[in-house]
Biopython code that builds the backbone (N, CA, C, O; Angstrom):
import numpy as np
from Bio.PDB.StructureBuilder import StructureBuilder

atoms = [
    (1, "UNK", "N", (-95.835, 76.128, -111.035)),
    (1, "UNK", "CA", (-95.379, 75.896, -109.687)),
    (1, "UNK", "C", (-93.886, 76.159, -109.619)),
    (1, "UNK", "O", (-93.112, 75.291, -110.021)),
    (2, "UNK", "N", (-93.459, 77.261, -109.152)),
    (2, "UNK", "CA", (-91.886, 77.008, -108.658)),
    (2, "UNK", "C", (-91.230, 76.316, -107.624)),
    (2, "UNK", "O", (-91.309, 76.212, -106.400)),
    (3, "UNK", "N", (-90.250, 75.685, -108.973)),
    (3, "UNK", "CA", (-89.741, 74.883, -107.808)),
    (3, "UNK", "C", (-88.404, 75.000, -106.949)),
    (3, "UNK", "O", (-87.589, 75.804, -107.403)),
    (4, "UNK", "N", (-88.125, 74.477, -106.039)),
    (4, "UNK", "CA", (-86.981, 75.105, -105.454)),
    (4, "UNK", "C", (-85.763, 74.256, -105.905)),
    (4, "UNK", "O", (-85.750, 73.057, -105.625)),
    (5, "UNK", "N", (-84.768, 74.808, -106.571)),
    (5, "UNK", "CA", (-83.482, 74.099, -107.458)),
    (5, "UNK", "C", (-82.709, 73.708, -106.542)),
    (5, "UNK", "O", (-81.748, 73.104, -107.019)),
    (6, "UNK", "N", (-82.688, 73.795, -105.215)),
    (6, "UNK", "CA", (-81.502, 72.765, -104.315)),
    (6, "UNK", "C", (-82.133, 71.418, -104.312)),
    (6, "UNK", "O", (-83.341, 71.205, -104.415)),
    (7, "UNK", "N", (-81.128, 70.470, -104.175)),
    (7, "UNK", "CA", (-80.939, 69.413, -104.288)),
    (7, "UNK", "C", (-81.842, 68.832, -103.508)),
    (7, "UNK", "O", (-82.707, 68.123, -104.021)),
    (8, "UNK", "N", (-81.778, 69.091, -101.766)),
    (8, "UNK", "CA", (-82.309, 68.586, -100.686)),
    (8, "UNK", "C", (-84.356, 68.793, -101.075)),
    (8, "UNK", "O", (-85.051, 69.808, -101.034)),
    (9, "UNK", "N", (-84.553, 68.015, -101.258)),
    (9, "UNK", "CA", (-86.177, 68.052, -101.488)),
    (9, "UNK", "C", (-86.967, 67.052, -100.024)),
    (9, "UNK", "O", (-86.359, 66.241, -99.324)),
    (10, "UNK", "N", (-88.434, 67.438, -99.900)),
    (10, "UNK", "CA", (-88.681, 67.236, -99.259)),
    (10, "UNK", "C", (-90.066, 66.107, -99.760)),
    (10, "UNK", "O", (-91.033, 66.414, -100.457)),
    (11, "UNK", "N", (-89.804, 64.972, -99.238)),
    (11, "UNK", "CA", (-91.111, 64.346, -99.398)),
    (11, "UNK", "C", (-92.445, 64.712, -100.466)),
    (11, "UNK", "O", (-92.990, 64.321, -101.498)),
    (12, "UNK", "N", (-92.518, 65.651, -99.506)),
    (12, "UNK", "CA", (-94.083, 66.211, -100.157)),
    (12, "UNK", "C", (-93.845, 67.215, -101.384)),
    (12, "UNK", "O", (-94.801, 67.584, -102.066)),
    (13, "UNK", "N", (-92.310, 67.717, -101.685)),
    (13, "UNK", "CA", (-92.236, 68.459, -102.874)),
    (13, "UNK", "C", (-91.730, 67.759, -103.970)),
    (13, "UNK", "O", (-91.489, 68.317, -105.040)),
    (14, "UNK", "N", (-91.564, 66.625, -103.775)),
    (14, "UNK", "CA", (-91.090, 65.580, -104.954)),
    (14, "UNK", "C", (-92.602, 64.908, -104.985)),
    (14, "UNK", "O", (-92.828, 64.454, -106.106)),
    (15, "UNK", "N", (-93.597, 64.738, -104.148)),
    (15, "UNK", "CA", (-94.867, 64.203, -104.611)),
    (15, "UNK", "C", (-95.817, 65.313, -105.423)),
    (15, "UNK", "O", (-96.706, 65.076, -106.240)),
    (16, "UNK", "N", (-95.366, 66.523, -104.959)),
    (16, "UNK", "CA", (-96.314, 67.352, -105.594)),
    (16, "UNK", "C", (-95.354, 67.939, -107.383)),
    (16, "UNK", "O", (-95.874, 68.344, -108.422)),
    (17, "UNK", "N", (-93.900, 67.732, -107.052)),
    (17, "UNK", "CA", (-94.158, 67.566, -108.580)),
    (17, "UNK", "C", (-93.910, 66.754, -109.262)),
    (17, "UNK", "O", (-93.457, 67.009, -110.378)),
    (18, "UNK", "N", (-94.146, 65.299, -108.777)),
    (18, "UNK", "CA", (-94.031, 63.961, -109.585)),
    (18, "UNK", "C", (-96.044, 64.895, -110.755)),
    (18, "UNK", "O", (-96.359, 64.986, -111.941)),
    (19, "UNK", "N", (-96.764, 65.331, -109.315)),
    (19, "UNK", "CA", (-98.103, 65.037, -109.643)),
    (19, "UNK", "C", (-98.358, 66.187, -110.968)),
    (19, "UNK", "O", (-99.188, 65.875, -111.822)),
    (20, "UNK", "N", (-97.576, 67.579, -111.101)),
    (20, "UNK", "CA", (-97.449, 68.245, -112.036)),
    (20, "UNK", "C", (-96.905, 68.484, -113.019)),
    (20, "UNK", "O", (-97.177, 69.163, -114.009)),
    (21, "UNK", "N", (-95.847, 67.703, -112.624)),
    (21, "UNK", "CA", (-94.115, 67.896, -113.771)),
    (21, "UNK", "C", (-93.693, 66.569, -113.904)),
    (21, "UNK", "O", (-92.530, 66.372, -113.552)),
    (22, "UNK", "N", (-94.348, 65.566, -114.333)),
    (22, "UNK", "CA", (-93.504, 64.631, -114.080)),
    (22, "UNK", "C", (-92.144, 64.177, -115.008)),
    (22, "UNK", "O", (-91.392, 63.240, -114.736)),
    (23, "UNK", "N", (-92.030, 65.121, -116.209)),
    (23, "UNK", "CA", (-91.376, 65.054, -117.142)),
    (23, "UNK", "C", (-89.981, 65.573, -116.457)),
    (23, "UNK", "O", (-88.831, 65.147, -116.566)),
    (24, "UNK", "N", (-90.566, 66.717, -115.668)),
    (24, "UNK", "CA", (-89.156, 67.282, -114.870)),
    (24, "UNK", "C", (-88.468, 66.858, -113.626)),
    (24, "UNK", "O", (-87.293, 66.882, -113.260)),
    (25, "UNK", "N", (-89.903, 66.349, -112.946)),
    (25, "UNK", "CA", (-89.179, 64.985, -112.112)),
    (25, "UNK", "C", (-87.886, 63.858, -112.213)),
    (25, "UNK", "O", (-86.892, 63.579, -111.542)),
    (26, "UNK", "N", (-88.518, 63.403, -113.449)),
    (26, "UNK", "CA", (-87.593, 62.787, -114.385)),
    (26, "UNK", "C", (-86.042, 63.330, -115.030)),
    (26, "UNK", "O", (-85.057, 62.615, -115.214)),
    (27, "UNK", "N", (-86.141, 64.537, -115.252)),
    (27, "UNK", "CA", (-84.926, 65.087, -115.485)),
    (27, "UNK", "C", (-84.009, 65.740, -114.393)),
    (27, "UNK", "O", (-82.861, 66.180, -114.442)),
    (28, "UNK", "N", (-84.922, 65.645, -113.405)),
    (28, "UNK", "CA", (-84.032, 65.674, -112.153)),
    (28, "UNK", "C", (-83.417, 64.722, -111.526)),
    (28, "UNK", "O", (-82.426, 64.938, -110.830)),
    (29, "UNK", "N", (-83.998, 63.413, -111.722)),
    (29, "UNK", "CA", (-83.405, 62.228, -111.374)),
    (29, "UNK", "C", (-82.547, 61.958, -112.103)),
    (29, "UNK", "O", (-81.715, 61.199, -111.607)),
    (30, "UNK", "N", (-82.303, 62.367, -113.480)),
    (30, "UNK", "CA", (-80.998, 61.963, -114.048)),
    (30, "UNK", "C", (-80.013, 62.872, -113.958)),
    (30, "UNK", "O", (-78.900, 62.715, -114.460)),
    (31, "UNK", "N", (-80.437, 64.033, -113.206)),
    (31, "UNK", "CA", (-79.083, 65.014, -113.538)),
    (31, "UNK", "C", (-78.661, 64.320, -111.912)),
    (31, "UNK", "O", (-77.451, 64.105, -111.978)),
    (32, "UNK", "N", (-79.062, 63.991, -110.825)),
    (32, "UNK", "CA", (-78.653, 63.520, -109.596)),
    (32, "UNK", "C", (-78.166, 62.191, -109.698)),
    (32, "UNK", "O", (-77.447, 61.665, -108.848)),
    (33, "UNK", "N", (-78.572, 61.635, -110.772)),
    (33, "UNK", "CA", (-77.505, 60.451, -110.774)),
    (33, "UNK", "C", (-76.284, 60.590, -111.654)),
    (33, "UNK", "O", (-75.267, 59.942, -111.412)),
    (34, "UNK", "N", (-76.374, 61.464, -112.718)),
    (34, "UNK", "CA", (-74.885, 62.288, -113.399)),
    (34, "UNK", "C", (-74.162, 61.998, -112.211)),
    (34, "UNK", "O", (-73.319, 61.111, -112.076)),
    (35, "UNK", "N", (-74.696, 63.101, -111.060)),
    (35, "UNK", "CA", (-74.109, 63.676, -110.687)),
    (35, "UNK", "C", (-73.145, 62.614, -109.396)),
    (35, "UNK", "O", (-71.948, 62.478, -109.145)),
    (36, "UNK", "N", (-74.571, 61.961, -108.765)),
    (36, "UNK", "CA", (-73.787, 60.553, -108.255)),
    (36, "UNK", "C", (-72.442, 59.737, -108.696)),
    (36, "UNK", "O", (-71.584, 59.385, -107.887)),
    (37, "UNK", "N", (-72.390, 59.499, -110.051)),
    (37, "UNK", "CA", (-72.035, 58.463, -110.898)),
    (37, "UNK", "C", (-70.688, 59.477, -110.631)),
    (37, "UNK", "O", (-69.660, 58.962, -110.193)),
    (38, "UNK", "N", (-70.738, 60.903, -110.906)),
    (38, "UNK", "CA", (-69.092, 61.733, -111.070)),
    (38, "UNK", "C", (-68.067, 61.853, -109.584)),
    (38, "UNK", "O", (-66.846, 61.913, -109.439)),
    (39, "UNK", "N", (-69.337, 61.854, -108.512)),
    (39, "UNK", "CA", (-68.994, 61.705, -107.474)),
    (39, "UNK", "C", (-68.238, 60.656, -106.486)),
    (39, "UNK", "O", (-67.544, 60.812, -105.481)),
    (40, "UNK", "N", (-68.647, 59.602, -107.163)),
    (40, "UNK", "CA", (-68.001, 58.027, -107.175)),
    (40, "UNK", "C", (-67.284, 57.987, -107.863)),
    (40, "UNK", "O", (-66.274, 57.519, -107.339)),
    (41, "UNK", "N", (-67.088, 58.287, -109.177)),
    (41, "UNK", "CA", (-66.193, 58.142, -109.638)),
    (41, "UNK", "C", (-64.818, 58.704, -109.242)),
    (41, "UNK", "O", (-63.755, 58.083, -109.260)),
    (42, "UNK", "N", (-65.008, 59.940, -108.893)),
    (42, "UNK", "CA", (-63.874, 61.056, -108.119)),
    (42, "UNK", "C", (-63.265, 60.502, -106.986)),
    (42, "UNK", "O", (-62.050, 60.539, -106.789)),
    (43, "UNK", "N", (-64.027, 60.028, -106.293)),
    (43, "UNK", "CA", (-63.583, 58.889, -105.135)),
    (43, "UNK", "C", (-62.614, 58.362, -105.098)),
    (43, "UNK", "O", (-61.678, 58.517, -104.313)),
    (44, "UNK", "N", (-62.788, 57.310, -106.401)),
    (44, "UNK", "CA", (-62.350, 56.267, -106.378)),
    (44, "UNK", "C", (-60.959, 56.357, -107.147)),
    (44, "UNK", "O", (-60.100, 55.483, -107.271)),
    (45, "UNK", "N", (-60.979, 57.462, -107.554)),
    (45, "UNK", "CA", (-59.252, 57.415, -108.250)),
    (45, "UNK", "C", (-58.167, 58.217, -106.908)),
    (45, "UNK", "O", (-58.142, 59.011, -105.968)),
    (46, "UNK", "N", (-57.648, 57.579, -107.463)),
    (46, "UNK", "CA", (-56.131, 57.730, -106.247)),
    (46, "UNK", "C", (-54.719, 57.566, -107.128)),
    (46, "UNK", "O", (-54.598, 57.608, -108.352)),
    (47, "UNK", "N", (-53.851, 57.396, -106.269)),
    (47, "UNK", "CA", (-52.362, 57.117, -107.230)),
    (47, "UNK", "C", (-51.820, 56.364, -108.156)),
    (47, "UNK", "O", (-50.911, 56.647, -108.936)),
    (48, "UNK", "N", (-52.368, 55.471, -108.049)),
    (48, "UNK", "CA", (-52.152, 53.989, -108.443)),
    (48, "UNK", "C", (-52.944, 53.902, -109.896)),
    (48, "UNK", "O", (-52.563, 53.260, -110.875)),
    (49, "UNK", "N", (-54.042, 54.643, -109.799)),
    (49, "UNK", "CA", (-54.671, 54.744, -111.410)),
    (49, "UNK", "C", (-55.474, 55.988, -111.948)),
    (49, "UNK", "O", (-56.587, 56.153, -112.447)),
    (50, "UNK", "N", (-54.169, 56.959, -111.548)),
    (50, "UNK", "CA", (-54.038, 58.513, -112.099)),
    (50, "UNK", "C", (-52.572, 58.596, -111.651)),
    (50, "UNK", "O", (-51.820, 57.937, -110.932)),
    (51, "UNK", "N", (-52.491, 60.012, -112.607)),
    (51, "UNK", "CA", (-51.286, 60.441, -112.409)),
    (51, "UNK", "C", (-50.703, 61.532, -111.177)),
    (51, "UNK", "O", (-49.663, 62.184, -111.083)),
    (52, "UNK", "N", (-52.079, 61.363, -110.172)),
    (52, "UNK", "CA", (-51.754, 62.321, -109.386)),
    (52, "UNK", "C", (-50.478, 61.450, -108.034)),
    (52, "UNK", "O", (-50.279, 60.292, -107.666)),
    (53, "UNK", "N", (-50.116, 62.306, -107.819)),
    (53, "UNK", "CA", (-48.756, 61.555, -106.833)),
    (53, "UNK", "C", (-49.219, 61.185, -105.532)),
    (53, "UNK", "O", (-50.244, 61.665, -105.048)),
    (54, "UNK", "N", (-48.451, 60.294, -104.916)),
    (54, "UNK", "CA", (-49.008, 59.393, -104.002)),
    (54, "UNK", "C", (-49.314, 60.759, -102.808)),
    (54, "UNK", "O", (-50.428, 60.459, -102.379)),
    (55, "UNK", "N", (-48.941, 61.902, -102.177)),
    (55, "UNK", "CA", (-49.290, 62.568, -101.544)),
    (55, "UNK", "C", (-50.429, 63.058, -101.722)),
    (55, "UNK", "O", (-50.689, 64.111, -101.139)),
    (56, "UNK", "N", (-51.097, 62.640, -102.294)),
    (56, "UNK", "CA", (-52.458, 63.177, -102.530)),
    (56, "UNK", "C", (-53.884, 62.072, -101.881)),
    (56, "UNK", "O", (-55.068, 62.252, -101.594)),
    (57, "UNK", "N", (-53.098, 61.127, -101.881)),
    (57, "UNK", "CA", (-54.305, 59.873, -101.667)),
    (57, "UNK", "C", (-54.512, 60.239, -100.282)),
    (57, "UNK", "O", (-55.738, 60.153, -100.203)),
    (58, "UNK", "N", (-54.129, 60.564, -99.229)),
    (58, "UNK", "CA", (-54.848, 60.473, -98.234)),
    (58, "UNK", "C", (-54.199, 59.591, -97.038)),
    (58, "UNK", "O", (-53.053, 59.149, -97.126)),
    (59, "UNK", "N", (-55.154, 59.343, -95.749)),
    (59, "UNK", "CA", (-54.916, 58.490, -95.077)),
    (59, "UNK", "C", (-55.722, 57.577, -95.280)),
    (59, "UNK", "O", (-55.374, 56.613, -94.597)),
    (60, "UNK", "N", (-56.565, 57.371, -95.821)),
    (60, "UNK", "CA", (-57.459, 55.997, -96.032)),
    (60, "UNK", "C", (-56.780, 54.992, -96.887)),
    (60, "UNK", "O", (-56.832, 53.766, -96.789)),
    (61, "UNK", "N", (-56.100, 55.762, -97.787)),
    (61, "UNK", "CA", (-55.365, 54.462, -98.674)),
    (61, "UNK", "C", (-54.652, 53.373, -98.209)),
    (61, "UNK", "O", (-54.163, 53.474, -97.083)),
    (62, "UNK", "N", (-54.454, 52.140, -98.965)),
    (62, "UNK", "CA", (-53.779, 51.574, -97.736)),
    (62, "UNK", "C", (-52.278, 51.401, -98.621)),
    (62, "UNK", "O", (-51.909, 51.579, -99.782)),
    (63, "UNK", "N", (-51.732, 50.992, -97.460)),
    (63, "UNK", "CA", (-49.830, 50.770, -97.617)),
    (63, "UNK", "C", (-49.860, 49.629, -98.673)),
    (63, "UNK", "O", (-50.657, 48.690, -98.682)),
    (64, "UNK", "N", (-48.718, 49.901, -99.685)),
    (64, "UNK", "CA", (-48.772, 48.942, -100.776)),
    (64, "UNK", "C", (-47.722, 47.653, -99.915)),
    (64, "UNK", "O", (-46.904, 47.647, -98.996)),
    (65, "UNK", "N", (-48.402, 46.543, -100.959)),
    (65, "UNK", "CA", (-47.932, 45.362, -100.235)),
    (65, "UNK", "C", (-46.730, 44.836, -101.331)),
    (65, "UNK", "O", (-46.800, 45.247, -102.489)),
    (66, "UNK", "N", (-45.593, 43.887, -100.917)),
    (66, "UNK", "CA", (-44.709, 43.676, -101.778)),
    (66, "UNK", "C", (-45.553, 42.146, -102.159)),
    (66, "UNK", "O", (-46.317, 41.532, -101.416)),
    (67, "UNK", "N", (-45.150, 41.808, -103.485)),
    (67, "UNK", "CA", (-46.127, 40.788, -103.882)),
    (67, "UNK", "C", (-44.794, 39.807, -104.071)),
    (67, "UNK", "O", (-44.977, 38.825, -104.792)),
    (68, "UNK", "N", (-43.243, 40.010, -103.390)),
    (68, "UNK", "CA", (-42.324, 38.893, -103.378)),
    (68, "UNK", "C", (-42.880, 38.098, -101.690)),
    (68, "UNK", "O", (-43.280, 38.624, -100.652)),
    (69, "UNK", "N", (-42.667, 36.702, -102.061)),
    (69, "UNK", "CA", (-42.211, 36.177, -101.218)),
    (69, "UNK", "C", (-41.427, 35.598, -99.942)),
    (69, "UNK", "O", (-40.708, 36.414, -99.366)),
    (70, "UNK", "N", (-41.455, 34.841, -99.644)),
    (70, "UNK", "CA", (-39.955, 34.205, -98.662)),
    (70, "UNK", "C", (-39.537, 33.259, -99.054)),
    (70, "UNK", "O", (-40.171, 32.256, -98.725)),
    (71, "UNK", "N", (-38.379, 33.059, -99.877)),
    (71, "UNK", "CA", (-37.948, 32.127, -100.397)),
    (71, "UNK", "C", (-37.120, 31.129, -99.311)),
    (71, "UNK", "O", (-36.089, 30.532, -99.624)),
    (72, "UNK", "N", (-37.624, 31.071, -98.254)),
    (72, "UNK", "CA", (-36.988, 30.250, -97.279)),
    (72, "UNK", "C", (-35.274, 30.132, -97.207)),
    (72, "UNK", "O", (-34.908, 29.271, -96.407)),
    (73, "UNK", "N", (-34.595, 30.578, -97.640)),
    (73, "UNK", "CA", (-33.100, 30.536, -97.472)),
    (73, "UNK", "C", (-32.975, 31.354, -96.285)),
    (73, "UNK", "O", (-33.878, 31.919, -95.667)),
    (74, "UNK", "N", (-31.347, 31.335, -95.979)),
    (74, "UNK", "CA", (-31.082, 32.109, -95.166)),
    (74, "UNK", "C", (-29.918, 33.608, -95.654)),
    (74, "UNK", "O", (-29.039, 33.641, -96.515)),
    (75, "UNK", "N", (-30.290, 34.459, -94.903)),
    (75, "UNK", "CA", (-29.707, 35.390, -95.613)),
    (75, "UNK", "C", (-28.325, 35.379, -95.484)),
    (75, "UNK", "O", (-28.023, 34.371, -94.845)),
    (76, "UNK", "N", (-27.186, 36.124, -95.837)),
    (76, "UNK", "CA", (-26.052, 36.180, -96.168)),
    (76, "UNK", "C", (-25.414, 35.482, -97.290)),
    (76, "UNK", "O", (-26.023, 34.847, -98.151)),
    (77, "UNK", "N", (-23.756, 35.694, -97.198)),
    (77, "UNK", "CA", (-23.400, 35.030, -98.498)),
    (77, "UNK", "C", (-22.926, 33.540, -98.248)),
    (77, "UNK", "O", (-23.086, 33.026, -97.141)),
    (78, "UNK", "N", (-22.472, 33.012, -99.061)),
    (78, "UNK", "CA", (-22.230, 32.000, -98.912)),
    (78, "UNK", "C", (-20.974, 31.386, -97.564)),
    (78, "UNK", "O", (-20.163, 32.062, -96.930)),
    (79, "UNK", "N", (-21.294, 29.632, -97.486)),
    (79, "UNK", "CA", (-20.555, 29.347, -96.388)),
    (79, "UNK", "C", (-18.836, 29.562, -96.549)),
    (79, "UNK", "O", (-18.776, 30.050, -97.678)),
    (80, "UNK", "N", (-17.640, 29.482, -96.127)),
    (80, "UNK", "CA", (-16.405, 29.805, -96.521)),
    (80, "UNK", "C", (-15.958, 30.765, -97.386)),
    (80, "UNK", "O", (-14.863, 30.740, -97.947)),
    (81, "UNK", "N", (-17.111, 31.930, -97.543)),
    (81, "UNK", "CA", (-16.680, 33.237, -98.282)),
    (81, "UNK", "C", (-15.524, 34.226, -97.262)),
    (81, "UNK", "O", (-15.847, 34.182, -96.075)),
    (82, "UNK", "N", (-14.423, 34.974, -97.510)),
    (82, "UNK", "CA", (-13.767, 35.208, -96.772)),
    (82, "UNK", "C", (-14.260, 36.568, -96.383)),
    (82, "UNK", "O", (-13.332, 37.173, -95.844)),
    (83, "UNK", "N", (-15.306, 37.261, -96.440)),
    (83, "UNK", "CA", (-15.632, 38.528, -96.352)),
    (83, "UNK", "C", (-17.168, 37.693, -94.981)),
    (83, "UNK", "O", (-17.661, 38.349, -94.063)),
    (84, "UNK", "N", (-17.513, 36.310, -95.290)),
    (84, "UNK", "CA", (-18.544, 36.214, -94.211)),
    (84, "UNK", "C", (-18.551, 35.951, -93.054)),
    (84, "UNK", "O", (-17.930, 34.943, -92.719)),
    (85, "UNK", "N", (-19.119, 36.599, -92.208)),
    (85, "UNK", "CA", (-19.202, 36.797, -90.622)),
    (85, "UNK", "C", (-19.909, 35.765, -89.571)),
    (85, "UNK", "O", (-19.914, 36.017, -88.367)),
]
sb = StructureBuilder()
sb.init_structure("model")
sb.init_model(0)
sb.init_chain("A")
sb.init_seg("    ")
for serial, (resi, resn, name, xyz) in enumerate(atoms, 1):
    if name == "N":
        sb.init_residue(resn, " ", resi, " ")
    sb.init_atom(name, np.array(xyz, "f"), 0.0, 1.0, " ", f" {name:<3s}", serial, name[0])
structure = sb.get_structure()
């Protein structure tokens, strides 16, 4: 039975060769999840954990956050400094 090597299968051509091939059935399901698994994986790297530079990530990435605080003071220098305004 030939089968047709694109990806997109149809119902009834994955039943008819579960029913003849099922050995190759089988080796088609693992080369489509290879192939899944590389595809996700590709995804999921961006700047932050590769070396590719942040112009590359996209607009989906999101804006890095500063992980300081507010240390509640107030800004400037000190009170009776002769340079403070």
């Amino acid at each position: 039975m030939g089968v047709n090597n694109s990806a997109d299968k149809s119902r009834e051509e994955l039943w008819r060769w579960q029913q003849t091939d099922p050995g190759g059935l089988v080796d088609y399901t693992f080369k489509l999840q290879a192939e899944v698994r590389r595809l996700r994986d590709r995804a999921a790297q961006n700047s932050r954990n590769t070396s590719r530079p942040p112009s590359t990530d996209g607009a989906e990435q999101p804006k890095p956050k500063s992980l300081r605080q507010k240390s509640g003071r107030k800004s400037g220098g000190q009170p009776g400094h002769p340079h403070r305004r």
